[in-house]
N, C-alpha and C positions, 0 to 999 in steps of 0.2 A: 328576484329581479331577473328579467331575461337578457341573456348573455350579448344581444345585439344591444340594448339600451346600455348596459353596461359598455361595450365598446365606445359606442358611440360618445358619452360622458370623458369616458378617463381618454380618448383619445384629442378631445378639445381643452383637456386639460393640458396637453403637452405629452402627455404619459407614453406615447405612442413612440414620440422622436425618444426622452428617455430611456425607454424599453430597448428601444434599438441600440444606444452611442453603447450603453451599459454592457448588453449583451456582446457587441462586437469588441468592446475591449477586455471581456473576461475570456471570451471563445481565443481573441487574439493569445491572450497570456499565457493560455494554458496549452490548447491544442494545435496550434501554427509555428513548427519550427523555423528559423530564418539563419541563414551564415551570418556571423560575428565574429572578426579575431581568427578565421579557421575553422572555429566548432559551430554545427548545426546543431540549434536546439530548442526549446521554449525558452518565454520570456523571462520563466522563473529562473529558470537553471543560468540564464546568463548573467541576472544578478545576483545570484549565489556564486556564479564561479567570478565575477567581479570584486564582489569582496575577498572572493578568497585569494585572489592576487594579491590584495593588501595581507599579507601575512597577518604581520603583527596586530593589524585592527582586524580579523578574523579571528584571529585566536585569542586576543582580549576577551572580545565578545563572547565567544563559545565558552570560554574561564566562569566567567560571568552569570550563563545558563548554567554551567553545571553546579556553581557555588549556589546559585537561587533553587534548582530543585532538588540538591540535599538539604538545602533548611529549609527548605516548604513543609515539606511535614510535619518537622517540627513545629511552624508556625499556624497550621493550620489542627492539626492533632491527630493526623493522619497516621502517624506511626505506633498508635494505640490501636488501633483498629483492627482487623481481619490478619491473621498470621502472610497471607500473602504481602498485605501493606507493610507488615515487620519486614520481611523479608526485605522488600525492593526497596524501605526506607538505609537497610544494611547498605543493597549495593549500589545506592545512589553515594553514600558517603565512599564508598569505596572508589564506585568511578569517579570518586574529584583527587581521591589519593593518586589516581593512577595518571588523572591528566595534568597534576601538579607534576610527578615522575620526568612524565612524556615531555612538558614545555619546560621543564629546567634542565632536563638534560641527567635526570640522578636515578634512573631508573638504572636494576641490575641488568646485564648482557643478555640473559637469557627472555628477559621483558621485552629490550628493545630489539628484537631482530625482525627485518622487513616483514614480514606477515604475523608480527602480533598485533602489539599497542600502535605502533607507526598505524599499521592498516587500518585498526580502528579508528584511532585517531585522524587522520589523512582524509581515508577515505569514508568515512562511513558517519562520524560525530560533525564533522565540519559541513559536510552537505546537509544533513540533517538538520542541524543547528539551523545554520542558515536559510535552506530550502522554507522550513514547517514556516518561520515568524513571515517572511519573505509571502509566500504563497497566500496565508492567512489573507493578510490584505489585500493581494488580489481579488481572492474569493470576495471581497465585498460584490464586485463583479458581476460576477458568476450565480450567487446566491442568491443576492440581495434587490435586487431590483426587477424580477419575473421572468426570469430565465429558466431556472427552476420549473415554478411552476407551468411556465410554457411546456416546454419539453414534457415533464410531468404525462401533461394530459395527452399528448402528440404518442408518447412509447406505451401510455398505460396499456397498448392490445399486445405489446410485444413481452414487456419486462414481466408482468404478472401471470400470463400462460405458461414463460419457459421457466425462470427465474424466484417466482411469487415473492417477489417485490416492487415499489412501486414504481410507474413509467419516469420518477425525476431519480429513479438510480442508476440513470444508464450515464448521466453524468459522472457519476461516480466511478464508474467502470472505466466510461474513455481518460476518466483523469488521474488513473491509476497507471493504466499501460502504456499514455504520452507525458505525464508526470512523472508521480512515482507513488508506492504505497504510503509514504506520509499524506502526500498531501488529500489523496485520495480519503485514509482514517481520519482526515483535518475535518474534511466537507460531513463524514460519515457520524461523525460527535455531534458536530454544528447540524446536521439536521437533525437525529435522533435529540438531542436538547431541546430541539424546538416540537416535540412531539410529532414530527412528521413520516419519524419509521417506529415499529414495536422491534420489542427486544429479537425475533425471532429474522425481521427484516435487516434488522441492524449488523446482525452474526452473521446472513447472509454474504451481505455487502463486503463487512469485515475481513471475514474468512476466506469469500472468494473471487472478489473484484480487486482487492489491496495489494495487488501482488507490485515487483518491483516496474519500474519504468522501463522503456523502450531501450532506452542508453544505456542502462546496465544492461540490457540482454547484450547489445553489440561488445559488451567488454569480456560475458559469458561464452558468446557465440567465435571471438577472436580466441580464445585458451583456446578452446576445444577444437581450434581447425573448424568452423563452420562458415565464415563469413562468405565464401563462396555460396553456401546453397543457402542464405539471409532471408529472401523472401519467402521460401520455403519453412524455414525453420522458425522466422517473426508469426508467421498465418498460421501453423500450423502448431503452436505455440496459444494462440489468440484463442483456437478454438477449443481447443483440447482443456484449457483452465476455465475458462467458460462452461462447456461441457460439464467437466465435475461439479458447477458450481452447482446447474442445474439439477444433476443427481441429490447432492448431498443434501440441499434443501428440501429430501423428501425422505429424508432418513433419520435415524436420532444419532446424534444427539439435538441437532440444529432442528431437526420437525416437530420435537416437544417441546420447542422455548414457547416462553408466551408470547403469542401474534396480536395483542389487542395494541391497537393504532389508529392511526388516522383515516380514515375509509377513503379512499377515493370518489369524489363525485362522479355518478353514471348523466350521460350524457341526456339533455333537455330532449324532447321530442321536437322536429324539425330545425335540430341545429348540428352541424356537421362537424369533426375533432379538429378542423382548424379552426374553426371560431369561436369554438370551448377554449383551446387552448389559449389562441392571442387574449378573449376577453378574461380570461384566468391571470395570466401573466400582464394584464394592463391594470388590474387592479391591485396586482402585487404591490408594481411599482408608482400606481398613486398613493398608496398608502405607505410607503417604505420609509426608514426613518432618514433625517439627512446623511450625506455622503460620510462627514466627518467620523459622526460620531460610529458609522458604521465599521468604518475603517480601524479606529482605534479599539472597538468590540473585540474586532476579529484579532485585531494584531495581539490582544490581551491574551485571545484564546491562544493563536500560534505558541507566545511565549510559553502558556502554562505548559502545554502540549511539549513542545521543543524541550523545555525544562524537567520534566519527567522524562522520557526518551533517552534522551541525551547521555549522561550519568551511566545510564543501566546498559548502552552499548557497549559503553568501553567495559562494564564487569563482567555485565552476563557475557556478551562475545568472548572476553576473553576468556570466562571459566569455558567456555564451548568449544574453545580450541585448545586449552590446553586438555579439555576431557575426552579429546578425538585425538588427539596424540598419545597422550602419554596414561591413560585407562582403555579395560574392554566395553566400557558403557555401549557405545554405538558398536561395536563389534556385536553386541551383547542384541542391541537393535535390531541391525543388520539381519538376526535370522530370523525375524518376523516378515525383512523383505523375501527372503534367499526364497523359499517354494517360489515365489514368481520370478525371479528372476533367475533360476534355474529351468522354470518351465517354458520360461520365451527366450532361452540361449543368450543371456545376455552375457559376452566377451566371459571373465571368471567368474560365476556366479555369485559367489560367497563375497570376494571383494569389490565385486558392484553392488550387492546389496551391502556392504558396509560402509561404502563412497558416499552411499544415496543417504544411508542413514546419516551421517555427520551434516548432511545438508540441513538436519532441525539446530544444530550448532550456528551455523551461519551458510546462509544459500550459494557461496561462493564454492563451498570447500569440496561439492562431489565435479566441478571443473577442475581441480586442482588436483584430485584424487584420480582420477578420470582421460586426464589427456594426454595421455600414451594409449589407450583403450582404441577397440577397432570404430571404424564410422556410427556404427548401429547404436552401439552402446553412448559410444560421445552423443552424437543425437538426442538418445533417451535422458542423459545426465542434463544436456541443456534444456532440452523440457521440464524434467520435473523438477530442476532443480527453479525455476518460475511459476509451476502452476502447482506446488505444494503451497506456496503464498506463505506458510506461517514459518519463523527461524528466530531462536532465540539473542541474536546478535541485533536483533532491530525491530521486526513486525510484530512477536509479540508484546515486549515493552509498550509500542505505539496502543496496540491495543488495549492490555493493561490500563493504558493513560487514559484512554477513553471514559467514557461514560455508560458505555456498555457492561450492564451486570454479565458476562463471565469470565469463567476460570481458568486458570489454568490444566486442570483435569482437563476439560472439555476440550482445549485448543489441542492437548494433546491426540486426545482421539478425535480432534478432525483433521487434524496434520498426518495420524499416520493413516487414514483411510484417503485422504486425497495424494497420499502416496503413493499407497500401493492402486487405486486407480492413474494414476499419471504416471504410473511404469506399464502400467498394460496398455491404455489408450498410447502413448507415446511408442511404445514395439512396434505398435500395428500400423501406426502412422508411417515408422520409419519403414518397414519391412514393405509398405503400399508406394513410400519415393523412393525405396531400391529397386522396388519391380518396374516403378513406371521412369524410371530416371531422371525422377527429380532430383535425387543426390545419388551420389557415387562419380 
């Protein structure tokens, strides 16, 4: 069928004004921050921080998640499975121990003090909780109705030369770093389920588009003394995690997965990539299934998604802090960074690279570790503490949750090579706005 007959069809169906209402209310949700109450943000995040004014009906809820995906496993049979499933069926029941602790208030002194379980709790399970089910349904949006595939066909010269993934992952990208890395592995499931990424596309996306959202860098970028040079450090930031992405998809472990996928259609002869694209995405959305049930698809998935995650923040996180405190594990890490970070002078070499290491704990903790350090070095810790993308307190579990077949082996060694890449790329950055007086 040639792609002008096709428009022309699905656009007398209506498909044309749908295409459009659809697309401008999922673009609105996700990527268009607005003032509400003081805080500038997206749509998601303001009904996530909406509910979470409602205390009690916030933490019901999140009660709730964490109760449903420590007994998912059990009900589905998952805790028999692969030693990894053992595992995180462990510390799903654990994190419900620990949030039972937290919401009654019976936790020991040494649990509850501001940057453990509070933090996980507070900050990191309730957004979460809330954000992934929340967002889900948006994404009907976004997904569901030829947006996707518009885009798709629009990025496919861009995404697949730098990237080698396909042109509809550049959504994925922008909805990671104006989002946040949940909702971004949300969209990443929900299409790889539908067969529209292979595993090798999918680990891309994962590993190096998912990182956290735009508003956790400003809560990074305030510790650290950066808020001053913000734009600098947002862009510079933007690109630098990008960058590696691009690297790593040409390396193993990520360039050996299997790439078999959905091909991209090459364009008709005498028809131009915007009228691929619109008649792509107009037949999307003729064919799409009603709103409702789309909506309730998605929200199922959010839930599943949220409900694995969730649990495993409050454990794993918290095994990751108390094992950067009180063990030399990451010390132990640490001098896998130390040659680089003694060869680019980074402030003390040895405890900047053990800062940075603790960042696979939770990506908070080399600004925490870090902000008494000089410009250069704070700089470098706000970098990579974003474009290292994976940390055991949150983006790997999401991952895990996924439907993407890999490991944990594997996230290891792509976490610590887009490490010690985003300590080099990030020196040179900072060392190129101290010469040119972007910062300082």
């Amino acid at each position: 069928m040639e792609p002008e007959h096709t428009l022309d069809s699905t656009a007398r169906g209506g498909a044309g004004l749908k295409l459009l209402l659809t697309s401008m209310l999922g673009i609105g949700a996700f990527f268009v921050p607005f003032d509400l109450a003081g805080r500038s943000t997206i749509l998601v995040d303001h009904l996530a921080g909406a509910l979470m004014g409602q205390r009690p009906l916030a933490v019901g809820l999140i009660l709730a998640l964490i109760a449903y995906g420590a007994a998912r496993p059990f009900f589905d049979g998952r805790w028999r499975g692969r030693l990894i499933d053992r595992l995180l069926t462990l510390f799903k029941l654990l994190g419900l121990a620990l949030a039972l602790l937290y919401v009654t208030g019976t936790g020991p002194a040494w649990l509850m003090t501001p940057d453990r379980l509070p933090f996980l709790f507070d900050k990191l399970a309730l957004s979460v909780g809330l954000i992934v089910p929340l967002g889900a349904m948006l994404l009907t949006f976004l997904l569901g109705f030829g947006l996707l595939e518009f885009i798709g066909v629009l990025m496919q010269p861009v995404m697949r030369p730098l990237w080698r993934t396909p042109g509809h992952s550049a959504i994925d990208a922008v909805a990671s770093f104006v989002g946040s890395y949940s909702v971004g592995l949300l969209i990443t499931d929900r299409v790889f389920a539908a067969g529209k990424y292979s595993v090798r596309e999918a680990t891309i996306i994962a590993t190096g588009f998912s990182t956290v959202s735009a508003a956790f860098m400003i809560i990074v970028a305030k510790t650290l003394g950066l808020m001053e040079h913000w734009n600098f450090y947002f862009w510079s930031t933007l690109v630098i995690t990008f960058l590696i992405t691009a690297i790593l998809a040409r390396v193993p472990p990520i360039s050996r997965l299997d790439d078999e996928g959905e091909a991209e259609a090459p364009l008709p002869d005498g028809v131009n990539r915007w009228q691929m694209a619109l008649a792509t995405g107009l037949v999307q959305t003729r064919g799409a299934d009603p709103i409702g049930r789309q909506l309730l698809d998605n929200l199922r998935d959010g839930i599943r998604m949220a409900a694995a995650v969730v649990p495993t923040i409050l454990s794993v996180g918290l095994l990751g802090l108390l094992l950067a405190k009180y063990t030399p594990l990451f010390d132990v890490i640490g001098w896998l960074l130390w040659p680089l970070t003694w060869l680019l002078q980074l402030g003390e070499p040895l405890e900047t690279a053990r800062a940075l290491a603790a960042g696979l704990a939770e990506m908070f903790l080399p600004a925490i570790l870090l902000k008494e350090a000089d410009l250069l070095t704070r700089y470098v810790a706000a970098v990579v503490s974003v474009s290292t993308v994976l940390f055991f307190s949150a983006s790997i579990p999401c991952i895990l949750a996924t439907r993407i077949p890999i490991g944990v082996g594997q996230l290891l060694v792509i976490w610590l090579q887009r490490t010690l890449l985003g300590i080099l790329l990030a020196a040179l950055a900072g060392r190129l706005g101290l010469a040119l007086g972007w910062i300082g």
